[in-house]
N, C-alpha and C positions, 0 to 999 in steps of 0.2 A: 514463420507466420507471426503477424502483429498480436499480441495481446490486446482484446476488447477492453478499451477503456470509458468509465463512466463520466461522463461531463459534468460539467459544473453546476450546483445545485443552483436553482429558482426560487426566493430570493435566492444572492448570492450569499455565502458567508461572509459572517461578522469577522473574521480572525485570518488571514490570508498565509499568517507563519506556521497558525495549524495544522493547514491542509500540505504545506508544502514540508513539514515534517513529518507527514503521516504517508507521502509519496516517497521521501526519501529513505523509512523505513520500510516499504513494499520494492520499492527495489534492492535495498541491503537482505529482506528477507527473501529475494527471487535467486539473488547471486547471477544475474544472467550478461552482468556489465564488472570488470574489476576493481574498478574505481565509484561507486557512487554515489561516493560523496564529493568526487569530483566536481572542478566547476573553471569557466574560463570567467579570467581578472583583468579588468581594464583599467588603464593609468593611462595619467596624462603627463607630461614635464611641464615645469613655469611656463613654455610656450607652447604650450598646447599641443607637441605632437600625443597622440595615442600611442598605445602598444596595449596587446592583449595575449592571455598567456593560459596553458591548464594549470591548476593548482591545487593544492590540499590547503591551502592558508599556514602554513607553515612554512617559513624561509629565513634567511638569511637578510636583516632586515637594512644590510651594506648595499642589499644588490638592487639592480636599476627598479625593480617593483617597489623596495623594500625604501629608496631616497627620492624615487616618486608620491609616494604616501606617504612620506614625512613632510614634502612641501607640498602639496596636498589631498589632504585625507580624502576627497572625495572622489566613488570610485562605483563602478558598475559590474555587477557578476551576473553568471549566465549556468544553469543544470540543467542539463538536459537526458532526457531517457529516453532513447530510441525506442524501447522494447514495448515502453508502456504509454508510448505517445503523448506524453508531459515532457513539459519546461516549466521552469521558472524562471526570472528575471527580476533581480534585486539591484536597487539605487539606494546607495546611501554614504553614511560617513563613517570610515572607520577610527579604530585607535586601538593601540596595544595590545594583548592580551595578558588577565593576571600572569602573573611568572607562577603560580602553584598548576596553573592548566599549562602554560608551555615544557614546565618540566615534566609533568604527567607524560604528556605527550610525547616529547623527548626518548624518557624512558623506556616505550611500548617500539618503539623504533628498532630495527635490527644492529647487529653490533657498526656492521660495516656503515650503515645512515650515520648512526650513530660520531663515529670515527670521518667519516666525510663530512661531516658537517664543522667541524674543526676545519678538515684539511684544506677543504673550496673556498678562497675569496670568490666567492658567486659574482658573475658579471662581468669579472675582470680580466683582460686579456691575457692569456694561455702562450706560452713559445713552444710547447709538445704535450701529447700526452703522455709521453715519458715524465715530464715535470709535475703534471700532475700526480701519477702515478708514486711518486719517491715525496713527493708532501703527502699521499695519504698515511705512507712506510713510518714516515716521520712521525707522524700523528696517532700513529698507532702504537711507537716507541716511547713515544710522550707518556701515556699512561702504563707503559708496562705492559704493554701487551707484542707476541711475535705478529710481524705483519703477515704472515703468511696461513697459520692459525686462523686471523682472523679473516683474510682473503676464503681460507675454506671452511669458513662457518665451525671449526672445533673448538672454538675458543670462547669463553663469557667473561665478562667484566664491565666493572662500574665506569661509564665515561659521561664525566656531567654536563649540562647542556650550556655553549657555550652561550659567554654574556650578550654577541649580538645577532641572535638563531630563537625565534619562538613565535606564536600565534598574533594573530586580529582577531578583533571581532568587528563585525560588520552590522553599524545599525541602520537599520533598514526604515527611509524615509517614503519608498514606492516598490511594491512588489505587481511585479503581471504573474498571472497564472494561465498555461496554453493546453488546452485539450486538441490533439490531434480531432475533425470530425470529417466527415465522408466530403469524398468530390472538394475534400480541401475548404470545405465550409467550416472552417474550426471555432472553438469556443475559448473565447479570452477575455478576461477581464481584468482590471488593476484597481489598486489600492494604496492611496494614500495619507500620510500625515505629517504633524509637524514632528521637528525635534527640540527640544531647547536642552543648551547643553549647561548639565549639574557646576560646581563649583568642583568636584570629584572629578570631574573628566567626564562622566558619564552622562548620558542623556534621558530625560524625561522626554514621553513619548504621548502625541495626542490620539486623541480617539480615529481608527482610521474610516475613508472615506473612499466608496466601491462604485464600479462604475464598468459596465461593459461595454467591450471594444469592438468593430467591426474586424473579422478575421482579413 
């Protein structure tokens, strides 16, 4: 059965990243989905084709998502909660993430992630999984640890996170927010601003600008 969900306040909200981090804690606190903080990533190549993918925002940053958002950062995500009849929908530009968050990150990772992430040229054509398999062996030998061990989880150690493997962050120049409502009448609205980007890399952000949508 759906969980009743509450629509969108009248006015709308001032702050549209609030609400959709105060959604994305009610489903971490629900547990009723494995992932959700999940979300699907969309890129484009110099010529335009698309490709969209699920993600945690952390990859391999060699691989076809990873040298599309290096030629260009900008890029469109999608969360969605079945349970609790919310989406959101983020337009923006990304770039890097500090290296002190992707190593955090890194290290909360199981041994074997951990170890794969060495081992996968992400993206790159495979001739077996047998191949794969004997690059993970490798990569587990690399730091001194037995492959096998680590294949059955008895085993812990320090594997540091490789130089081209870590976060984005996503900033967000247009957020929708989607309330499931009855007979498919739903409630959405978006939210807009500019970016101007810092001398840092980073971006200063203008005041946003809200606007309800016909479902």
């Amino acid at each position: 059965m759906s969980t009743p969900t509450e629509l969108l306040s009248d006015p709308l909200p001032a702050e549209p990243l609030e609400v959709a981090a105060a959604w994305l804690a009610e489903a971490w606190k629900l547990g009723r989905q494995p992932n959700p903080n999940s979300m699907s990533l969309a890129t484009s190549s110099p010529a335009g084709t698309p490709s969209v993918r699920i993600v945690l925002f952390y990859t391999n940053y060699r691989s076809r998502k990873g040298r599309e958002l290096a030629e260009n950062p900008r890029t469109a995500a999608v969360m969605h909660w079945d349970h609790l009849q919310r989406q959101v929908r983020i337009e923006g530009v990304v770039d890097i993430a500090a290296a002190a968050d992707s190593d955090a990150y890194f290290a909360s990772r199981a041994l074997q992630s951990r170890i794969g992430a060495w081992a996968s040229s992400q993206s790159e054509p495979l001739a077996s999984r047998a191949q794969l398999l004997e690059a993970v062996a490798e990569s587990a030998r690399r730091f001194g640890i037995d492959p096998e061990a680590a294949a059955a989880a008895t085993t812990e150690a320090v594997v540091p996170r490789p130089p081209h493997w870590g976060g984005y962050r996503l900033w967000a120049e247009a957020v929708e927010l989607w309330v499931q409502g009855d007979a498919r009448i739903h409630d959405r609205a978006r939210w807009s601003r500019s970016l101007v980007r810092r001398s840092d890399g980073s971006f200063e952000a203008g005041p946003w600008a809200a606007m309800r949508l016909q479902p």
